[in-house]
PDB file with one MODEL, atoms N, CA, C and O in Angstrom:
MODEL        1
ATOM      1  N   UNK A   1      31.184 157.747  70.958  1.00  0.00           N
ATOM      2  CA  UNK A   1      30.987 156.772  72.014  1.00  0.00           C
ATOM      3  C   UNK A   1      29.492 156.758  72.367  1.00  0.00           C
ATOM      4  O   UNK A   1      28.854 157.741  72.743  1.00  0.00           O
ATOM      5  N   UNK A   2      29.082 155.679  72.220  1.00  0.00           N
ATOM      6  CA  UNK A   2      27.581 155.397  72.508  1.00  0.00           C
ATOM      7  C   UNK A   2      27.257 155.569  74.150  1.00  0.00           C
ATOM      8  O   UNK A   2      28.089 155.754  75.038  1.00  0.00           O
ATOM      9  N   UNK A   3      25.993 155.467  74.268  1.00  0.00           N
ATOM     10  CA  UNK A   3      25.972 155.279  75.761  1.00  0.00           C
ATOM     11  C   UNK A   3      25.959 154.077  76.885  1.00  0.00           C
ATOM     12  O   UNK A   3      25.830 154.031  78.109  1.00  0.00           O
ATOM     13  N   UNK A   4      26.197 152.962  75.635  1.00  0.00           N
ATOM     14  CA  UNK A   4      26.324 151.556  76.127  1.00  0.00           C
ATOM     15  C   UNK A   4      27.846 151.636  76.410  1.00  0.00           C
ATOM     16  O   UNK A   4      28.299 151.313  77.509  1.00  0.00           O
ATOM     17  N   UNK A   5      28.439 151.971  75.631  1.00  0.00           N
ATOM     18  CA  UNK A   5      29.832 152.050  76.360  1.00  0.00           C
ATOM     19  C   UNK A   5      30.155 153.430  77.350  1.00  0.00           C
ATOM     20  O   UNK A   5      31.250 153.505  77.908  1.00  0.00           O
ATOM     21  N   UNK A   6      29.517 154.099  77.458  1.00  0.00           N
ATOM     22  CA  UNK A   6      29.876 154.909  78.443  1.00  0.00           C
ATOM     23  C   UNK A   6      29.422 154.121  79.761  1.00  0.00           C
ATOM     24  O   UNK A   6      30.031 153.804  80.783  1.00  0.00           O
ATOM     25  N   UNK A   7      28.197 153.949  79.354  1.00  0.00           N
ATOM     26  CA  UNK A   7      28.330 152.693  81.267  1.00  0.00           C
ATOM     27  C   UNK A   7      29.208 151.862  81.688  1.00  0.00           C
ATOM     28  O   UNK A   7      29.527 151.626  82.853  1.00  0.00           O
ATOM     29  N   UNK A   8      29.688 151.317  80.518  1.00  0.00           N
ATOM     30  CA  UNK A   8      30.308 149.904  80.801  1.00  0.00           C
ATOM     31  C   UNK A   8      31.905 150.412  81.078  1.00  0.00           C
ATOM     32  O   UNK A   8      32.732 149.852  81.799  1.00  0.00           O
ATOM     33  N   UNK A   9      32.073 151.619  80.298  1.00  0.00           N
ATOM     34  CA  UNK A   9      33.471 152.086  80.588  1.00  0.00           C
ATOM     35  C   UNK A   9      33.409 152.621  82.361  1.00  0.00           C
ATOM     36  O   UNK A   9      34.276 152.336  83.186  1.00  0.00           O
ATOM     37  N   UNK A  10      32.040 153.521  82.664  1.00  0.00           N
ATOM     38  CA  UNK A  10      31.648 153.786  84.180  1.00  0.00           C
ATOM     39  C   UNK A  10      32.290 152.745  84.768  1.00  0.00           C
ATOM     40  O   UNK A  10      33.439 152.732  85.208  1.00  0.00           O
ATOM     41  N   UNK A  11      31.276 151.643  84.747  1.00  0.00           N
ATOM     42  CA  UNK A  11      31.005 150.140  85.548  1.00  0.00           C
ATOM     43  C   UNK A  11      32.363 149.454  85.903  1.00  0.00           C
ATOM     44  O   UNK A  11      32.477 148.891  86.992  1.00  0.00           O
ATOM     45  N   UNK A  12      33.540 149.491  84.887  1.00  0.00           N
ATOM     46  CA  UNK A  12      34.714 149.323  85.066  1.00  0.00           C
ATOM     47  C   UNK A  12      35.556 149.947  85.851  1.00  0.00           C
ATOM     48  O   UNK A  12      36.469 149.365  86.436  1.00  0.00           O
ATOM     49  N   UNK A  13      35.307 151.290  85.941  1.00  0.00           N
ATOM     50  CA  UNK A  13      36.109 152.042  86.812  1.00  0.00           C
ATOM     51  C   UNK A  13      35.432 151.745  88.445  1.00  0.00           C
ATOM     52  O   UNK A  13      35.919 151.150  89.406  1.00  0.00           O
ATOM     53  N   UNK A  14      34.359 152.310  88.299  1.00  0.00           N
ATOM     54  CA  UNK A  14      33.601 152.145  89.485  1.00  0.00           C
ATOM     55  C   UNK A  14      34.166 150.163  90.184  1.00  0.00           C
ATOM     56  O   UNK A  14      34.904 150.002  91.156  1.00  0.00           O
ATOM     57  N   UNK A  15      33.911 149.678  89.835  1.00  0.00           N
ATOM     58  CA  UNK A  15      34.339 148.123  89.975  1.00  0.00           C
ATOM     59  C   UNK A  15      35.835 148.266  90.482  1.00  0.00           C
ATOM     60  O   UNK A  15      36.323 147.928  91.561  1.00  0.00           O
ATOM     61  N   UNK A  16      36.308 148.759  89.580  1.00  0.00           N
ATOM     62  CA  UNK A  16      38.319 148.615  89.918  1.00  0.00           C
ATOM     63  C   UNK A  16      38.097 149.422  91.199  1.00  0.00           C
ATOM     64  O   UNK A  16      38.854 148.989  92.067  1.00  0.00           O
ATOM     65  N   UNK A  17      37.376 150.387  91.623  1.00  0.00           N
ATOM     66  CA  UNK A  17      37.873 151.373  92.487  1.00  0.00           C
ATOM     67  C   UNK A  17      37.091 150.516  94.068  1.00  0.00           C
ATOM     68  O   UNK A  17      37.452 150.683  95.233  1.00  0.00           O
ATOM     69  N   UNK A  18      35.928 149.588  93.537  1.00  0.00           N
ATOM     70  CA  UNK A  18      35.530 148.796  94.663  1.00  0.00           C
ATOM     71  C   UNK A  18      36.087 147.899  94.881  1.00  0.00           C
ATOM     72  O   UNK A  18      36.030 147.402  96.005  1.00  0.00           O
ATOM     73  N   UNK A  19      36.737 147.425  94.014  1.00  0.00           N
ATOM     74  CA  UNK A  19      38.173 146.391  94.389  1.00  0.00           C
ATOM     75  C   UNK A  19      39.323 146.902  95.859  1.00  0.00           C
ATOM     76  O   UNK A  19      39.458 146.677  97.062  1.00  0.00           O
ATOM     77  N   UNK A  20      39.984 147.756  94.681  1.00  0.00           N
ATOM     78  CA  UNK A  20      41.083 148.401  95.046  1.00  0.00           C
ATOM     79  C   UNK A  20      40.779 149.023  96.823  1.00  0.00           C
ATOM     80  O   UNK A  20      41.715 148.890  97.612  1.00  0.00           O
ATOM     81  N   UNK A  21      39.742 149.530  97.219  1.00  0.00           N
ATOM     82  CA  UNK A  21      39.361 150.296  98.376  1.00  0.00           C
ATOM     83  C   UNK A  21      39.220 148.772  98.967  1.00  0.00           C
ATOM     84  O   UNK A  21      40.212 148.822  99.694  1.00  0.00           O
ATOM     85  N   UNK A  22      38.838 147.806  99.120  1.00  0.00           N
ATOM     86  CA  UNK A  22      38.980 146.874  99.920  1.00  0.00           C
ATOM     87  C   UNK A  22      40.246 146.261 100.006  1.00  0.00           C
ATOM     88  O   UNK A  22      40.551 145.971 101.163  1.00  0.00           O
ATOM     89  N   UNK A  23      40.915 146.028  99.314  1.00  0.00           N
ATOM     90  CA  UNK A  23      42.310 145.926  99.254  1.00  0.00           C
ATOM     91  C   UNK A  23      42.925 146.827 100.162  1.00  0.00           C
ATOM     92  O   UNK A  23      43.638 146.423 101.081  1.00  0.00           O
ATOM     93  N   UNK A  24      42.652 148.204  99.922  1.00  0.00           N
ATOM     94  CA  UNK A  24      43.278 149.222 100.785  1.00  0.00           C
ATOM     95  C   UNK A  24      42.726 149.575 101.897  1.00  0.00           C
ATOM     96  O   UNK A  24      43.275 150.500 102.494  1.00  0.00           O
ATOM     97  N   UNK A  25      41.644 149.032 102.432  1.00  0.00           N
ATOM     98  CA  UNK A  25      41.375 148.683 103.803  1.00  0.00           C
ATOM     99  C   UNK A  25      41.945 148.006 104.749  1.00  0.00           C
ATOM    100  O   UNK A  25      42.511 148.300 105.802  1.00  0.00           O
ATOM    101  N   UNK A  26      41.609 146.695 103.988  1.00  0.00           N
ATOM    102  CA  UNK A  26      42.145 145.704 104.576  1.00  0.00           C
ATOM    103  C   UNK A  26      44.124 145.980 105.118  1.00  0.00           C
ATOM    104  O   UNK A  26      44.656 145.793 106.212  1.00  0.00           O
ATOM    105  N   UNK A  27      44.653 146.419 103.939  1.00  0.00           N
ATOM    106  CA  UNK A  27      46.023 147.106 104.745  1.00  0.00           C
ATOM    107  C   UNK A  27      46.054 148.188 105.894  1.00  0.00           C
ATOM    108  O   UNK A  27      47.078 148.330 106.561  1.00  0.00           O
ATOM    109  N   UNK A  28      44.931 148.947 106.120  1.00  0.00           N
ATOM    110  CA  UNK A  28      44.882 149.662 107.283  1.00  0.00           C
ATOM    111  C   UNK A  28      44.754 149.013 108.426  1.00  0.00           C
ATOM    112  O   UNK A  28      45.254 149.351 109.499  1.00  0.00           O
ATOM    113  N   UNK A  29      43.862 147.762 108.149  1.00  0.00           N
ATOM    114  CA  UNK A  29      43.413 147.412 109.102  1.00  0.00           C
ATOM    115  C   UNK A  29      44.440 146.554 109.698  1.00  0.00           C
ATOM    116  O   UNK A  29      44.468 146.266 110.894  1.00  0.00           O
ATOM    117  N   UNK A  30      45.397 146.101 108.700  1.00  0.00           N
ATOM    118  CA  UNK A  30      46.608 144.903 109.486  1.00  0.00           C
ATOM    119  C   UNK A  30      47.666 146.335 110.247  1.00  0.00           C
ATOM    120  O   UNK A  30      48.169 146.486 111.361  1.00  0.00           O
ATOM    121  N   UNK A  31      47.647 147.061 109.166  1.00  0.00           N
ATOM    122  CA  UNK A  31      48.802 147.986 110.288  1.00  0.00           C
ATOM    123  C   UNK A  31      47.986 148.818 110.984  1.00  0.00           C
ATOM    124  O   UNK A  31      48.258 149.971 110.651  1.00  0.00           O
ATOM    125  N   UNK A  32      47.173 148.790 111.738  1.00  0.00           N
ATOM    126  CA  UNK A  32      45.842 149.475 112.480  1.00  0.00           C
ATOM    127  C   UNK A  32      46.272 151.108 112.489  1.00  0.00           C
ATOM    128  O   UNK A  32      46.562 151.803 113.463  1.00  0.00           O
ATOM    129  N   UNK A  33      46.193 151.598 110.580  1.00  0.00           N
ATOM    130  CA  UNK A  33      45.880 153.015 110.750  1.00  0.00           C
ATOM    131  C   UNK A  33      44.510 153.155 110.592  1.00  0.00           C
ATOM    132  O   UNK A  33      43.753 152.184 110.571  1.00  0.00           O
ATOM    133  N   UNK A  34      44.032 154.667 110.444  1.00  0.00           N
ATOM    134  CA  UNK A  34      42.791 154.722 109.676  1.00  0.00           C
ATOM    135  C   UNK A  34      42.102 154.399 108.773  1.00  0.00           C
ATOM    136  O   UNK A  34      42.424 154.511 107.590  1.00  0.00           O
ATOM    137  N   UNK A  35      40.974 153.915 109.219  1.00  0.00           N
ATOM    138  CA  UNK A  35      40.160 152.869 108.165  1.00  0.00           C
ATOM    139  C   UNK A  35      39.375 153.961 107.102  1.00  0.00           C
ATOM    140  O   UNK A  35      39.122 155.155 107.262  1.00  0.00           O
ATOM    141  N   UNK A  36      39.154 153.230 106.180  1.00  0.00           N
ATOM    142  CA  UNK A  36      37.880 153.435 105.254  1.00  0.00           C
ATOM    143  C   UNK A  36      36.589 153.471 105.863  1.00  0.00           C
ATOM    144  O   UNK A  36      36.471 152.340 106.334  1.00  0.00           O
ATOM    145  N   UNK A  37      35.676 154.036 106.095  1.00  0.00           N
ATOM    146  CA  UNK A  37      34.206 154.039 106.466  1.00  0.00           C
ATOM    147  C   UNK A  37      33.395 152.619 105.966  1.00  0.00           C
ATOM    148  O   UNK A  37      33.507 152.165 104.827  1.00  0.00           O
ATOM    149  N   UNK A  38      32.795 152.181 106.736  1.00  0.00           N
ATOM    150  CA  UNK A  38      31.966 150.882 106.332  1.00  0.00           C
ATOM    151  C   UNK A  38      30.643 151.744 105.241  1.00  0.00           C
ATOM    152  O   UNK A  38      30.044 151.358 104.237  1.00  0.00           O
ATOM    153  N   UNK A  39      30.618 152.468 105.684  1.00  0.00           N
ATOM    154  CA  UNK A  39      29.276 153.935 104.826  1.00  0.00           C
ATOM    155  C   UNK A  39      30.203 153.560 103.597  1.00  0.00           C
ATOM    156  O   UNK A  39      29.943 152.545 102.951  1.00  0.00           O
ATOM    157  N   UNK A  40      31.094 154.222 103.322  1.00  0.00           N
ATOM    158  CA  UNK A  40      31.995 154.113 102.345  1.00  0.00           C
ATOM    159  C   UNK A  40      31.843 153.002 101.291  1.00  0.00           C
ATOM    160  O   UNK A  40      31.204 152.913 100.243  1.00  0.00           O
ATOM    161  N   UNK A  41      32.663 152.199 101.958  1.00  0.00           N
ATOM    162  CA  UNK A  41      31.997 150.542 101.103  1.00  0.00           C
ATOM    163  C   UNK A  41      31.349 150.397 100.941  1.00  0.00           C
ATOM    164  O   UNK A  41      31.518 149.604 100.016  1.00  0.00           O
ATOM    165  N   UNK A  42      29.720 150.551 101.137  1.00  0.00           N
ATOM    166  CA  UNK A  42      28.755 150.632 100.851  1.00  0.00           C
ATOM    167  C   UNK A  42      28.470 151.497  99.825  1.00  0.00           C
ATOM    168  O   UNK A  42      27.922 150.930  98.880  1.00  0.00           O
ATOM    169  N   UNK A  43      28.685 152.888  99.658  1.00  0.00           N
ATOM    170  CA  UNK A  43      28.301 153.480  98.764  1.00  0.00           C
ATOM    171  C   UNK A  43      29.085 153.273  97.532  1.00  0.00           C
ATOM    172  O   UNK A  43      28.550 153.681  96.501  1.00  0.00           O
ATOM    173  N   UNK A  44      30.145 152.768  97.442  1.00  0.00           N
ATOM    174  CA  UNK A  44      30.805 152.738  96.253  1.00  0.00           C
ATOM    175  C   UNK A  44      30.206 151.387  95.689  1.00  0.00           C
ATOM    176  O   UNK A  44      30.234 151.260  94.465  1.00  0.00           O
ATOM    177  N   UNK A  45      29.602 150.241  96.538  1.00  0.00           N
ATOM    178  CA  UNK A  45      29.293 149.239  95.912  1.00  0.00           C
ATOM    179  C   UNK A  45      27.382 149.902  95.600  1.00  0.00           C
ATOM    180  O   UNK A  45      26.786 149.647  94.553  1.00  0.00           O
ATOM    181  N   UNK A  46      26.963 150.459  96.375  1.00  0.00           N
ATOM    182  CA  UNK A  46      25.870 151.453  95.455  1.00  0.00           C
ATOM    183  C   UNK A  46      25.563 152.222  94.237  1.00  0.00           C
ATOM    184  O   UNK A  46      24.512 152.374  93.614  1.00  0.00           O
ATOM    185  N   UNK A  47      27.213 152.836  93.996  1.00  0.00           N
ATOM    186  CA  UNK A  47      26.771 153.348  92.652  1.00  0.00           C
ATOM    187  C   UNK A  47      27.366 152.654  91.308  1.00  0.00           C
ATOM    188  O   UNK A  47      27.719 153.189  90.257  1.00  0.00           O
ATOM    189  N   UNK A  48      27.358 150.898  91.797  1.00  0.00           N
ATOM    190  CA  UNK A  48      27.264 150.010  90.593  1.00  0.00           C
ATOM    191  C   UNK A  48      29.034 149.170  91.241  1.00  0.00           C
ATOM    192  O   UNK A  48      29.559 148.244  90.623  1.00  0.00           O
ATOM    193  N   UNK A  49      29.608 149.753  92.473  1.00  0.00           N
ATOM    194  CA  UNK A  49      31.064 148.566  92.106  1.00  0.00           C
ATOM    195  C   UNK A  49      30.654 147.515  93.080  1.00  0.00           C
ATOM    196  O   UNK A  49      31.568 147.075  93.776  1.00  0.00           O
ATOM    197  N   UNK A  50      29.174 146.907  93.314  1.00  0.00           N
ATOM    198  CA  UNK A  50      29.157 145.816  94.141  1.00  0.00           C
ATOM    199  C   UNK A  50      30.288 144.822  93.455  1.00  0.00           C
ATOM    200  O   UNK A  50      31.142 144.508  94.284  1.00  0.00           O
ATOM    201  N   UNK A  51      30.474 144.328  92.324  1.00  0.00           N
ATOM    202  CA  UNK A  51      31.132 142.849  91.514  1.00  0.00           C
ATOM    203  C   UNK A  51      32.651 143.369  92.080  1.00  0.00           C
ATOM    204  O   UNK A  51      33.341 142.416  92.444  1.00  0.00           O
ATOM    205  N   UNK A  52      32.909 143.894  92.137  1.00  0.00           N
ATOM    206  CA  UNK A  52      34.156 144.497  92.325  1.00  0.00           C
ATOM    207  C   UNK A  52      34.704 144.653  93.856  1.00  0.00           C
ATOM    208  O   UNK A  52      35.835 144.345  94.232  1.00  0.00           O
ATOM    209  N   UNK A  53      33.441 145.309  94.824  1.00  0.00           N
ATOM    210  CA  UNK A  53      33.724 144.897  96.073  1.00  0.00           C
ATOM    211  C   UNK A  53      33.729 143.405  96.668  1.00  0.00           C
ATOM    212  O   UNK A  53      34.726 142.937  97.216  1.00  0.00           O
ATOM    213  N   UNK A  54      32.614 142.754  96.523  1.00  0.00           N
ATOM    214  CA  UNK A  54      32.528 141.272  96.686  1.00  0.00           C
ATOM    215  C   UNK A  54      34.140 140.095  96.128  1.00  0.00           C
ATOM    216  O   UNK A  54      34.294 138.952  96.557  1.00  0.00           O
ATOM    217  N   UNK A  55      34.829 140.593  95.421  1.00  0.00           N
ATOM    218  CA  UNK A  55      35.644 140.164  94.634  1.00  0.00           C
ATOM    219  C   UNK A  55      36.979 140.761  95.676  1.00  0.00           C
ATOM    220  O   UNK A  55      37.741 140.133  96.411  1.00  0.00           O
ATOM    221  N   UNK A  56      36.899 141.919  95.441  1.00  0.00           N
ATOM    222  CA  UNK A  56      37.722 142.156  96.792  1.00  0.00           C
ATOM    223  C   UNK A  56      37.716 141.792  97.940  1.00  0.00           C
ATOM    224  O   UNK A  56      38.747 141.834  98.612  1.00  0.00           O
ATOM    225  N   UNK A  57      36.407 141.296  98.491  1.00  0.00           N
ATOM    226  CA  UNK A  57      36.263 140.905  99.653  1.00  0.00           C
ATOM    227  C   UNK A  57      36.782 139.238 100.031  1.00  0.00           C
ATOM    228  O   UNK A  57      37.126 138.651 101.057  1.00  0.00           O
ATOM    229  N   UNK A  58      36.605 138.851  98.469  1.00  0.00           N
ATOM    230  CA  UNK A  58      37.120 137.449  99.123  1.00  0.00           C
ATOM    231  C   UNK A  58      38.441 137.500  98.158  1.00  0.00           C
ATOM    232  O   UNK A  58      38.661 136.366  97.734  1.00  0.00           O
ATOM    233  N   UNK A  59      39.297 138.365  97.725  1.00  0.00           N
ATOM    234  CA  UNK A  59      40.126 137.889  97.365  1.00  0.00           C
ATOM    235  C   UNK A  59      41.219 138.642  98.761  1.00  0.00           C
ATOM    236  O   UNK A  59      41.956 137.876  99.382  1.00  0.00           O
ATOM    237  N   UNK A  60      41.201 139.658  98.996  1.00  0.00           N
ATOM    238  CA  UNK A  60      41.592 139.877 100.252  1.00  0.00           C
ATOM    239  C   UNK A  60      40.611 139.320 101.531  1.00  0.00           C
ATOM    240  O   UNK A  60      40.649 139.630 102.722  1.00  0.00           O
ATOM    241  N   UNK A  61      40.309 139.000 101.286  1.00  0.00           N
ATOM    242  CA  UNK A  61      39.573 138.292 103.178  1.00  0.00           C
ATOM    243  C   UNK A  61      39.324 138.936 103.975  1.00  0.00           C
ATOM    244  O   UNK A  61      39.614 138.620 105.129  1.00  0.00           O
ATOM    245  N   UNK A  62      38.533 140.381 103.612  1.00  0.00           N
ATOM    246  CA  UNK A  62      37.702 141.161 104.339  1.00  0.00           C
ATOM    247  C   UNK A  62      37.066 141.837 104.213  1.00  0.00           C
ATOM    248  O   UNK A  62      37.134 142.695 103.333  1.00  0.00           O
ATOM    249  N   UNK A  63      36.047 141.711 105.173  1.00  0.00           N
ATOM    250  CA  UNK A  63      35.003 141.865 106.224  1.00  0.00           C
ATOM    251  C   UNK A  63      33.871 140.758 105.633  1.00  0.00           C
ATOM    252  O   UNK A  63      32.724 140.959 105.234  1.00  0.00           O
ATOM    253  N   UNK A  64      34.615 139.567 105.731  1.00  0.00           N
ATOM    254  CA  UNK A  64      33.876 138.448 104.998  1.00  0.00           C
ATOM    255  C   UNK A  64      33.695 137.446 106.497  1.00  0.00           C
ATOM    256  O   UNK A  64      33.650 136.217 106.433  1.00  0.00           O
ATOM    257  N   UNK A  65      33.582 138.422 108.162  1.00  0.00           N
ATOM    258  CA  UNK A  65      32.897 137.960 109.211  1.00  0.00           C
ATOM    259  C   UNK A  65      31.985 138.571 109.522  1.00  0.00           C
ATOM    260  O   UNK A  65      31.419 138.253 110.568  1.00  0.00           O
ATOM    261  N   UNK A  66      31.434 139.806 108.652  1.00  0.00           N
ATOM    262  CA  UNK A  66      30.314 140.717 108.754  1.00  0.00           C
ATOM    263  C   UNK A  66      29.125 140.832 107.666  1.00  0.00           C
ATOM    264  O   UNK A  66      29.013 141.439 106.601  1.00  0.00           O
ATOM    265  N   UNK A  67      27.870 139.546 108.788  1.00  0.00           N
ATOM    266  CA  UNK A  67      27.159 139.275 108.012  1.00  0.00           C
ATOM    267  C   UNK A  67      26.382 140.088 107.021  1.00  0.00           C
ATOM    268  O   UNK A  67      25.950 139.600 105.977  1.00  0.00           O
ATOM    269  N   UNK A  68      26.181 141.576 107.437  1.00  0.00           N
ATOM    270  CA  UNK A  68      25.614 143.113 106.720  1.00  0.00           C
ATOM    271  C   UNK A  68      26.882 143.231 105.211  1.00  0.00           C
ATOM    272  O   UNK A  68      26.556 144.094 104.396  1.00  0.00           O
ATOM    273  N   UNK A  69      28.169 142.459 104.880  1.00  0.00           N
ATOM    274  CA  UNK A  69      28.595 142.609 104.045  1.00  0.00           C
ATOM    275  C   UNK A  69      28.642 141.572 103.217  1.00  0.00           C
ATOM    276  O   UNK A  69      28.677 141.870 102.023  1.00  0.00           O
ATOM    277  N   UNK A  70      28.658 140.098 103.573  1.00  0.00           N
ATOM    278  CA  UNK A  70      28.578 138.742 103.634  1.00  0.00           C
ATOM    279  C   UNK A  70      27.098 138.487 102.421  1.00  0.00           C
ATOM    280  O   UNK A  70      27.146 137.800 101.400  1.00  0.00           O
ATOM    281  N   UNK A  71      25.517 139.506 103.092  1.00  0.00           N
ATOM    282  CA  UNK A  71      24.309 139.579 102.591  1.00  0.00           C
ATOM    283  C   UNK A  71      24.313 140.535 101.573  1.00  0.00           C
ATOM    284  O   UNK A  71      23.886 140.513 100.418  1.00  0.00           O
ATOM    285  N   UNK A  72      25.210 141.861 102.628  1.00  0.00           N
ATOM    286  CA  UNK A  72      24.270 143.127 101.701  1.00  0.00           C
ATOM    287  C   UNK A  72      25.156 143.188 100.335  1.00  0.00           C
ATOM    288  O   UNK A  72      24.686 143.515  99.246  1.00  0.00           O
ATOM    289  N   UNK A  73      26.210 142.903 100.514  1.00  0.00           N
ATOM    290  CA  UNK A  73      26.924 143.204  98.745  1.00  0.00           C
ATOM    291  C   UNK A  73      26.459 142.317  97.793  1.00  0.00           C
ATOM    292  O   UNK A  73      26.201 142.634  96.632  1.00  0.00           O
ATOM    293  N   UNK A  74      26.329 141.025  98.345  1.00  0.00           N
ATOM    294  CA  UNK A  74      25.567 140.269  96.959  1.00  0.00           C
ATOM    295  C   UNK A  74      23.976 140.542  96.735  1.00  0.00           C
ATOM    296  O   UNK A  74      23.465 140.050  95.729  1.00  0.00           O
ATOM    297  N   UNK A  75      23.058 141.410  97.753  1.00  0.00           N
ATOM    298  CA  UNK A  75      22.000 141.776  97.470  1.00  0.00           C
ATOM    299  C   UNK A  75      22.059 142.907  96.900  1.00  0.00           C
ATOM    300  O   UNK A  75      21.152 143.108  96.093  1.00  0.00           O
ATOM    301  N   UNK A  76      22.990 143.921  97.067  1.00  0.00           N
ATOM    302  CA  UNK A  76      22.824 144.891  96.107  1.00  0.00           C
ATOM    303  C   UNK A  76      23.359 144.677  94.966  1.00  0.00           C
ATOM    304  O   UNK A  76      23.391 145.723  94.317  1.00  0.00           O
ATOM    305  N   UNK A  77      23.921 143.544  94.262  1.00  0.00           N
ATOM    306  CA  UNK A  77      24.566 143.022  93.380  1.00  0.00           C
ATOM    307  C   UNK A  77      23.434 142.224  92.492  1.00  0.00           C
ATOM    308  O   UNK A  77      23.395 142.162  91.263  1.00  0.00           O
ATOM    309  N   UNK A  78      22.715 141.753  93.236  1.00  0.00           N
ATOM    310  CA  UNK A  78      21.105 141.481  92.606  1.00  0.00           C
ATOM    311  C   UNK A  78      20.142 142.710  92.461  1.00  0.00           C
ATOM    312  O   UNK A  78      19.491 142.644  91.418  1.00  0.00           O
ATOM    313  N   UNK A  79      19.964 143.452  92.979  1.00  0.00           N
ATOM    314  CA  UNK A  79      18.900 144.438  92.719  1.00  0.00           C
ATOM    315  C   UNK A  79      19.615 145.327  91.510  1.00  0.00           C
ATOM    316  O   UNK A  79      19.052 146.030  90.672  1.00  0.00           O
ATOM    317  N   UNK A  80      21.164 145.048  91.700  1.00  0.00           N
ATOM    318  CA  UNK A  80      21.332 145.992  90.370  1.00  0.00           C
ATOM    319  C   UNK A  80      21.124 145.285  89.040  1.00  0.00           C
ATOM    320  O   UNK A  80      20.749 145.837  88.005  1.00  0.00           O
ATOM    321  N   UNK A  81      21.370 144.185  89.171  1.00  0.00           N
ATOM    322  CA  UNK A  81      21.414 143.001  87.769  1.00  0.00           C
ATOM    323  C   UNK A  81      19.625 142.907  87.622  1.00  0.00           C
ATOM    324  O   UNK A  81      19.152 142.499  86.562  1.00  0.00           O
ATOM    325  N   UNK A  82      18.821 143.270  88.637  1.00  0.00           N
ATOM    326  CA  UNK A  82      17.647 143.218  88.375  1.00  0.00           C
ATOM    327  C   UNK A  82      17.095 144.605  87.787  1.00  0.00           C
ATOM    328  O   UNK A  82      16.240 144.715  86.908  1.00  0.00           O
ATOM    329  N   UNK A  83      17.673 145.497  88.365  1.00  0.00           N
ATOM    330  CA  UNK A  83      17.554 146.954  87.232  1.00  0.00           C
ATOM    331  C   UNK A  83      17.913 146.811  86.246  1.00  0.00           C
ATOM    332  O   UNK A  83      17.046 147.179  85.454  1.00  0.00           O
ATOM    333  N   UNK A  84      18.836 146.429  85.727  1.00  0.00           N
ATOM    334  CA  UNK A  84      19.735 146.202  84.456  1.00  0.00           C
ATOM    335  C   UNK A  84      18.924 145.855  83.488  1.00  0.00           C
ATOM    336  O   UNK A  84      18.651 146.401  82.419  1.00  0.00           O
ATOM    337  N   UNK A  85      18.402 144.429  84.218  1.00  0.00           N
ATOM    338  CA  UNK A  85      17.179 143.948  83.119  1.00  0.00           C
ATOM    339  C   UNK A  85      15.951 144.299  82.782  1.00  0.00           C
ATOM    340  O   UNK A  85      15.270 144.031  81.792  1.00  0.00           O
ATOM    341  N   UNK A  86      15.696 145.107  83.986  1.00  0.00           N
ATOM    342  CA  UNK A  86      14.470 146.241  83.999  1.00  0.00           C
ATOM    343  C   UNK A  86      14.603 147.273  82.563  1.00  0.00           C
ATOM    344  O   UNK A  86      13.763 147.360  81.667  1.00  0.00           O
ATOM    345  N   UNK A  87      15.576 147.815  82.633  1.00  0.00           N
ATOM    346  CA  UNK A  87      15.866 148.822  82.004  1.00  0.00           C
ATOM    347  C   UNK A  87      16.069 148.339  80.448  1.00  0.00           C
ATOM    348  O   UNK A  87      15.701 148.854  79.392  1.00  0.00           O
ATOM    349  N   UNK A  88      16.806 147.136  80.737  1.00  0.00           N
ATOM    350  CA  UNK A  88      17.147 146.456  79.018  1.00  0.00           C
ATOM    351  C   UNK A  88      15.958 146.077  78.167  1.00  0.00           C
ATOM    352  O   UNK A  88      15.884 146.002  76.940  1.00  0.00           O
ATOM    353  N   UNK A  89      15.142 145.880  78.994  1.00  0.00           N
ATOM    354  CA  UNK A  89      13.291 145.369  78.699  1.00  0.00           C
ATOM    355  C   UNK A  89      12.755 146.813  77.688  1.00  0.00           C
ATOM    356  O   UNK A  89      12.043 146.835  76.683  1.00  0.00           O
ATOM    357  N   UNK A  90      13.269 147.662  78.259  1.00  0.00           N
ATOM    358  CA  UNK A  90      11.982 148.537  78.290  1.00  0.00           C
ATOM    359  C   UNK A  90      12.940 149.706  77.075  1.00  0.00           C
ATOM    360  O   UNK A  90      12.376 150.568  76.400  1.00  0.00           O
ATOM    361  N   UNK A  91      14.439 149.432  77.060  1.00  0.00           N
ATOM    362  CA  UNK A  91      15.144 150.201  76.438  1.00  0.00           C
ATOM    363  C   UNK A  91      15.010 149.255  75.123  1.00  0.00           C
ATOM    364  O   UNK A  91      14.930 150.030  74.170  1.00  0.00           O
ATOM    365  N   UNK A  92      14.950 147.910  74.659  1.00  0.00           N
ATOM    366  CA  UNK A  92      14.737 147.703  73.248  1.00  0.00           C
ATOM    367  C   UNK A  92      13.511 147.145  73.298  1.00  0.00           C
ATOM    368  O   UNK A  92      12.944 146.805  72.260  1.00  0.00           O
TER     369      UNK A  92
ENDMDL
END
């Protein structure tokens, strides 16, 4: 296994798991148990599952009234696609 697919196999998991945690928020939040950390969501869409949170966010319908998630997931969703290409530049 190369290391192009070890990211991309990463990037997939990481993604499903930024899905899935907004999904499983959002059910806490209708039966008002304990939530997920907003820190939380954030960091998982930090170490690459922004596409995955954003996707969750509007396919479940939340926290898509909180402009810090509304901005910040599709900006960290750009700075990573802008590393990406950083890195792809300089790697061939």
């Amino acid at each position: 296994m190369n290391i192009f697919n070890m990211i991309a196999l990463y990037l997939t998991a990481v993604n499903l798991a930024g899905f899935a945690v907004m999904g499983i928020d959002k059910q806490k939040a209708i039966r008002h148990l304990w939530r997920i950390r907003e820190s939380t969501l954030f960091l998982i869409a930090l170490i690459g599952g922004s596409l995955g949170s954003i996707i969750g966010m509007r396919v479940f319908h939340h926290k898509t009234r909180h402009w810090y998630f509304v901005y910040g997931m599709p900006a960290i969703l750009i700075l990573q696609a802008i590393l990406v290409v950083l890195v792809l530049r300089n790697y061939t």
